[in-house]
C-alpha positions, 0 to 999 in steps of 0.5 A: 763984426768980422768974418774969420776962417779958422783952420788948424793945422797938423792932423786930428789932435789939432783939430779936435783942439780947434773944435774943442775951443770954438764950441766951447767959447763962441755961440753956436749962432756966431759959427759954422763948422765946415768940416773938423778943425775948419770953421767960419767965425763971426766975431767982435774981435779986430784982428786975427791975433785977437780971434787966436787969443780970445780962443786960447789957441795962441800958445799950444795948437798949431793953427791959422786965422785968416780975416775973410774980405770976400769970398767965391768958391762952390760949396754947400749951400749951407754955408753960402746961407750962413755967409749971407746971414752975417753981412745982413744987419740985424 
């Protein structure tokens, strides 16, 4: 498993495109939406092309993956819970 962040890129019809296709194609239990178009992904997939492909954003909505190899910032305590839950085996 990977952790990804997903972001579109280019305004509100981007974003609502990249929401759209998480909510619709991953379990709510693999995600956590940072804000509209912005989400943290934990998936299968090995690469960020295949994240993009498997969401079916490659060929219409402007967007970036980035596979996350560590992390540091300051942000809700939320997601730093969600982080740590998906390095913790299960």
């Amino acid at each position: 498993m990977a952790i990804f962040f997903l972001s579109a890129v280019g305004g509100d019809l981007m974003d609502a495109a990249v929401d759209t296709a998480v909510s619709t194609k991953l379990s709510p239990q693999s995600v956590f939406k940072i804000e509209s178009g912005r989400w943290m992904v934990k998936s299968d997939t090995p690469t960020s092309q295949n994240l993009s492909q498997t969401l079916g954003l490659t060929s219409s909505t402007t967007h970036i993956v980035i596979l996350v190899g560590g992390y540091y910032g300051r942000a809700a305590p939320a997601l730093w819970e969600w982080m740590a839950n998906q390095a913790t085996p299960k």
